[in-house]
N, C-alpha and C positions, 0 to 999 in steps of 0.2 A: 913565385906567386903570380906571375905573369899569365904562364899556363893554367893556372886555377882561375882565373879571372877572364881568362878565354874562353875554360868551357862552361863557367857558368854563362856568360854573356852569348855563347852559342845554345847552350839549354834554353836560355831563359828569351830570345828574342823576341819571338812572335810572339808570347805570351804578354814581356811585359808593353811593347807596342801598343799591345790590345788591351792591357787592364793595370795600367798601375799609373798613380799620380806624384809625378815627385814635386813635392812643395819648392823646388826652385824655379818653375816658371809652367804656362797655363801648357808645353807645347805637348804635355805624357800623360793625357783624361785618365781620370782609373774608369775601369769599365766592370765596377761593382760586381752590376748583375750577370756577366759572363763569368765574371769570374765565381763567381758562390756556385755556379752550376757545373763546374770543372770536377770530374772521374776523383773520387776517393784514391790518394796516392800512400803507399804501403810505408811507415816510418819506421826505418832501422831500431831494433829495441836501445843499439846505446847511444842514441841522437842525444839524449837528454846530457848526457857525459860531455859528449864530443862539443853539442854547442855551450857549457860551461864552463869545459876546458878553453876552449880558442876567444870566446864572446863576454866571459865574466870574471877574466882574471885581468890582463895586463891595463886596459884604459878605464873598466866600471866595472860595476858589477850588472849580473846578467837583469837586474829588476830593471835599470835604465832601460832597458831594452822594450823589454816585455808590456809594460808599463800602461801602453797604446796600442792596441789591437792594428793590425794594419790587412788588405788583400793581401794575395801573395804574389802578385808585381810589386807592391810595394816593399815586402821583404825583402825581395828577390833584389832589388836597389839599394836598400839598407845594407843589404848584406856585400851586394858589390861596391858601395863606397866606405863600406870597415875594410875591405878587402885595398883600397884604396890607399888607407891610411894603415896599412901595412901588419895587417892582421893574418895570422899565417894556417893554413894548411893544404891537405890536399885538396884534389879536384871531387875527390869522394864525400870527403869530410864536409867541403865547401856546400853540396847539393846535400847530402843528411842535414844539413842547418838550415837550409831554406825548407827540406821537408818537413822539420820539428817546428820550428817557428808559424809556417803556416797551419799547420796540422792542431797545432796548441795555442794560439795567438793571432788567428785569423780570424777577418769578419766575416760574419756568415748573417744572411736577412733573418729576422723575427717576421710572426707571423700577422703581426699588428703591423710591423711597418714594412712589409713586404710587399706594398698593393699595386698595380701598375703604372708601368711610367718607364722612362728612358732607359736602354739596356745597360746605361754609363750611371745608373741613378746610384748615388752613395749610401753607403750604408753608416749607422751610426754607431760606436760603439759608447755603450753608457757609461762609461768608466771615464774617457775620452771625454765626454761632456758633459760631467760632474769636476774632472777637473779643469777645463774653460770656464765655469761659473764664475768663479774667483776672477778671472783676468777681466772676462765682460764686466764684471761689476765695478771694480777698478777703473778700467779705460775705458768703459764704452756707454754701461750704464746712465751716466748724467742722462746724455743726450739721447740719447737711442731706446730707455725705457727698458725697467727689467724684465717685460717679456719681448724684448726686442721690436717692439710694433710702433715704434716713434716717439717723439713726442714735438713739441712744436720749436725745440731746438735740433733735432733731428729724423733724418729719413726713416721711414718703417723697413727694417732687414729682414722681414721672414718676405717683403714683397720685391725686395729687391733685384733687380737684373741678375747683379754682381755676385751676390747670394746663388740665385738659383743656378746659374751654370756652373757654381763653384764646386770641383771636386777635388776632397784633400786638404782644400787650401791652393788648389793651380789658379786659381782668379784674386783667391780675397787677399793670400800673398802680396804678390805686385802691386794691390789695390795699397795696401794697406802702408807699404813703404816707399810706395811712388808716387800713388796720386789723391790720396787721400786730403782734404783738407786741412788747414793748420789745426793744432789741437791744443789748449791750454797744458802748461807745466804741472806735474811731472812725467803724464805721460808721454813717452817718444813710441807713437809705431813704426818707426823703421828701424828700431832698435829690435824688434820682437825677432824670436828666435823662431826657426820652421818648427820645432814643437810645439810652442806657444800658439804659432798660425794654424798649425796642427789641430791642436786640440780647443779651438776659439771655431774650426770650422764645424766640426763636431757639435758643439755647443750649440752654433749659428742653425745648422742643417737638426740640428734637436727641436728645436722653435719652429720650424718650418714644418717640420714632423705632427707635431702639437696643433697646425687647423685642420690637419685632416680627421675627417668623420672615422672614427673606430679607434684613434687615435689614445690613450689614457689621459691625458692632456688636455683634450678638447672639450673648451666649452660651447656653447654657440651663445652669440650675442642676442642682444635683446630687439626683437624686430617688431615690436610694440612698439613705435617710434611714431607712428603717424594719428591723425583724424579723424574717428569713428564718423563724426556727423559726415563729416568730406568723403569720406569712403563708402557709406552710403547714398551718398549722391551721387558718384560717378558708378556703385554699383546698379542703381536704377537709371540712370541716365545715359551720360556719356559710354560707359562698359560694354553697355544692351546685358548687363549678364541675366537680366532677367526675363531672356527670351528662351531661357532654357534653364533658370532656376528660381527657388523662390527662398525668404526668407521662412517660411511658416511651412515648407514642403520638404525636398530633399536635403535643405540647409537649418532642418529646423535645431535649435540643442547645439549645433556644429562648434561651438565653442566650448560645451562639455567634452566632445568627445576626442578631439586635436588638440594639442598644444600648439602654440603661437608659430613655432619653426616648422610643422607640417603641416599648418592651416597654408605658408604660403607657399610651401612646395607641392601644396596639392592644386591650390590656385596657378600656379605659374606653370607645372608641368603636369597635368593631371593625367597622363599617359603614363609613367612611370617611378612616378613616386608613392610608398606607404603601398604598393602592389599585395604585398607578404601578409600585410592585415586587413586589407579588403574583405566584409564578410561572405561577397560574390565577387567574381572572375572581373578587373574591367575593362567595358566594351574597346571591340577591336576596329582596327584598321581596314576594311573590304576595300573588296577592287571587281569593276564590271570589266573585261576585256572582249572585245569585238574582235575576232581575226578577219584576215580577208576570205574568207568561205563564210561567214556569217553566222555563226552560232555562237554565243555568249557564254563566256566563262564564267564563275563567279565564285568569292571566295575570300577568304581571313589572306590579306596580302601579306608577303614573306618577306619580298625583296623587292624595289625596283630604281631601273637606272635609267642612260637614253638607250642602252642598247638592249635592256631583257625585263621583263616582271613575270614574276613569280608568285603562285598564289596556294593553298589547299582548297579546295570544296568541300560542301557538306559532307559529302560520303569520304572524304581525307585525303581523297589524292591528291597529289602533286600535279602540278602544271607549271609547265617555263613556258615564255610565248616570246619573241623577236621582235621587238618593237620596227615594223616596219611601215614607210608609210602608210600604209591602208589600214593596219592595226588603230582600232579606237581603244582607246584605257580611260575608263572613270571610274576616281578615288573619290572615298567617302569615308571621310576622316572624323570620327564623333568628339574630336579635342579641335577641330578646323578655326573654331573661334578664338579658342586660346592660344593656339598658333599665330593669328594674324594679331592679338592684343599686344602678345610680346613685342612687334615692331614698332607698337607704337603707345605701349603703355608707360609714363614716368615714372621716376623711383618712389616719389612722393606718392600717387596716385597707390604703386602696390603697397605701401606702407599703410596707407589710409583704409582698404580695402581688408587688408589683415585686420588691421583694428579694429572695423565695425563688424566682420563675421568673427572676431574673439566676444562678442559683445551678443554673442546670438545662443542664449544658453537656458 
């Protein structure tokens, strides 16, 4: 078994380096999303045999197994530490079981929660954190709240540090039986088993899943929370916003027509938000560039940096110009004012502000 254990371990190298997490400590990241993007590998037709012969007869049966979706560094581990504990065949037979297991019992992203983010970013398997439910309820629920977001006896996990680097279980593991704070009887976290941390991180990374927008999960909170009178006072006052809007003009009804969450993301970023249901295009970004020969660019800007701006003009062309000392560049930003409110506008202040244009109907 030696030799079978060598070349899987030689097969398997660089792969699982790069993409698998063994819940016994934080040093082997799965690397998720390299891994779901790995070449369709061709599974021997009697894989299925071979791995129920060697994998669901002598210690379990094969459902132990299967039970938890895992990458395929993570198989690829499973299967060298069965191999371990003394689980027999060839070197052939060895790599057909890590092609069937991953081929049939591998995570692969959904298209809801496949959205950008870290190339190590985990993937959930629903199975996995339908059964975490049970144990979080158990052990962790009192304090932690059954959507994992707090409560005032414990910290919020979906915002957690420990939480989000966690993949697998390589963080919330050691957290959980090393340094975790005391915890009332009966439950003991360092008793938990890697499946258990297993599928509690699943569970954990399911909730985390859950605030993102497109999400099924996801509600958005209620952001009616402030002072219509107070929000109109600093709308005409303190804001200036009425140096370029009006209640009775382009804000008129504006609370018939937004709901309360895109009233404030059209206030706070009004450059890129609700774009898609815009009844017109809206206004862009221009840029006046002066080179050093003296004739004037001008144009919907692209791109710019300290070393290049880029722009189209009216008739479409492209321009790149070298910002170099003698190059003048004047931007003309039609969101300029909401840009500089952000730096200095309080939460209070936007709360308030939502609430008096919800009020405008």
């Amino acid at each position: 078994m030696a030799a079978a254990a060598a070349v899987l371990t030689l097969a398997a190298t660089a792969r699982v380096a790069a993409d698998h997490a063994d819940y016994t400590g934080p040093s082997r990241p799965a690397q998720a999303g390299r891994a779901a993007q790995r070449p369709a590998t061709r599974v021997p037709a009697d894989a299925e045999g071979v791995t129920k012969r060697i994998c669901g007869t002598a210690c379990h049966p094969i459902e132990h197994a299967t039970s938890i979706r895992r990458t395929r560094g993570q198989w690829e581990a499973t299967v060298e530490n069965m191999i371990g504990r003394g689980a027999k065949g060839t070197s052939t037979e060895i790599a057909t079981i890590v092609e069937y297991l991953s081929a049939n019992f591998g995570l692969a992203a959904s298209p809801v929660r496949g959205a950008a983010g870290p190339d190590d970013k985990p993937m959930v398997d629903p199975k996995a954190s339908e059964m975490g439910r049970p144990l979080f309820k158990s052990d962790c629920e009192a304090c932690h709240g059954a959507d994992a977001r707090g409560t005032s006896q414990g910290a919020n996990l979906v915002r957690s540090p420990i939480v989000l680097r966690d993949r697998y279980g390589s963080a919330l593991g050691p957290y959980l039986r090393a340094s975790h704070p005391p915890v009332p009887a009966p439950t003991k976290l360092a008793a938990l088993t890697d499946t258990q941390i297993l599928i509690l991180a699943h569970f954990l990374r399911d909730r985390l899943n859950d605030t993102l927008r497109g999400a099924p999960g996801f509600k958005p909170g209620d952001v009616l929370t402030g002072d219509p009178k107070a929000g109109e006072a600093y709308f005409t006052g303190e804001g200036g916003c009425t140096q370029c809007h009006s209640a009775t003009g382009d804000l008129a009804a504006i609370g018939r027509r937004m709901d309360p969450v895109t009233l404030q993301q059209r206030f706070l970023f009004p450059s890129n938000s609700g774009s898609r249901r815009r009844a017109t295009p809206p206004p862009v970004v221009t840029v006046n560039v002066t080179p050093e020969s003296g004739e004037t660019l001008s144009g919907e800007l692209l791109q710019m940096d300290d070393f290049t701006v880029a722009l189209r003009d009216a008739s479409g062309n492209y321009h790149s110009v070298k910002r170099t000392p003698g190059v003048r560049v004047v931007k003309n930003d039609p969101f300029a004012k909401h840009v500089e409110l952000l730096s200095k506008i309080t939460d209070k202040s936007i709360h308030d502000v939502v609430a008096y244009l919800e009020t405008l109907k």
